[in-house]
C-alpha positions, 0 to 999 in steps of 0.5 A: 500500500502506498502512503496516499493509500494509507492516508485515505484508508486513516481518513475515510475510517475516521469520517465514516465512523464519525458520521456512524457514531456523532454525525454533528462531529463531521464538521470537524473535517470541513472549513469555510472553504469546503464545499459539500454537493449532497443529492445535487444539491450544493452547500457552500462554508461551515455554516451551510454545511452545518445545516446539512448535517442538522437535516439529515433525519437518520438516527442510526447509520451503518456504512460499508465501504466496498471499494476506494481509489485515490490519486494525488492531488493537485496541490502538493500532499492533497488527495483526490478520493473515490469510494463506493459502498452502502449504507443504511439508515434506521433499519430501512433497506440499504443503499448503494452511494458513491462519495468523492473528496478532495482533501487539502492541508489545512495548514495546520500539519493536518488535512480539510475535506475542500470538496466533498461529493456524495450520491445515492445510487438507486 
């Protein structure tokens, strides 16, 4: 595995189980720069975000990842990410989803989703 590979791996497991366990504690992950597409629909800095992570009606959330692929990015020590898997909310059917993330230095020695994509796939 090569070191992107391992970075994405670290920062995926945190994302998703985050989401899993406190889904208001993603906002650690993003900044007044990110920006989320969720559904088509696009939400721009901390506070759009914010509020779409507030709508979200779920109260149990399980995911799976079955697959991820990353690449460089463009900006020295960023990550371009691609993840397919599935995922289920409050015992309801599972869903397939396909997410992508940009994720950049933050400055600061660690790294900010800049773009986050995310897309049921029915």
């Amino acid at each position: 595995m090569n070191p992107a590979q391992s970075i994405a791996q670290q920062f995926l497991q945190q994302y998703y189980q985050t989401l899993m366990t406190n889904k208001m504690g993603l906002i650690q992950f993003y900044t007044d720069a990110s920006h989320m597409t969720y559904g088509g629909q696009q939400h721009d800095g901390l506070k759009q975000i914010n509020e779409k992570l507030e709508s979200l009606a779920f109260q149990k959330i399980v995911y799976k990842i079955d697959d991820m692929d990353v690449q460089p990015g463009a900006l020295e020590n960023s990550l371009f990410i691609f993840v397919t898997g599935s995922l289920q909310m409050d015992e309801a059917e599972a869903y397939k989803f396909s997410q992508s993330f940009q994720i950049l230095p933050n400055g600061q020695g660690g790294l900010y989703v800049h773009n986050d994509i995310f897309r049921l796939v029915y």
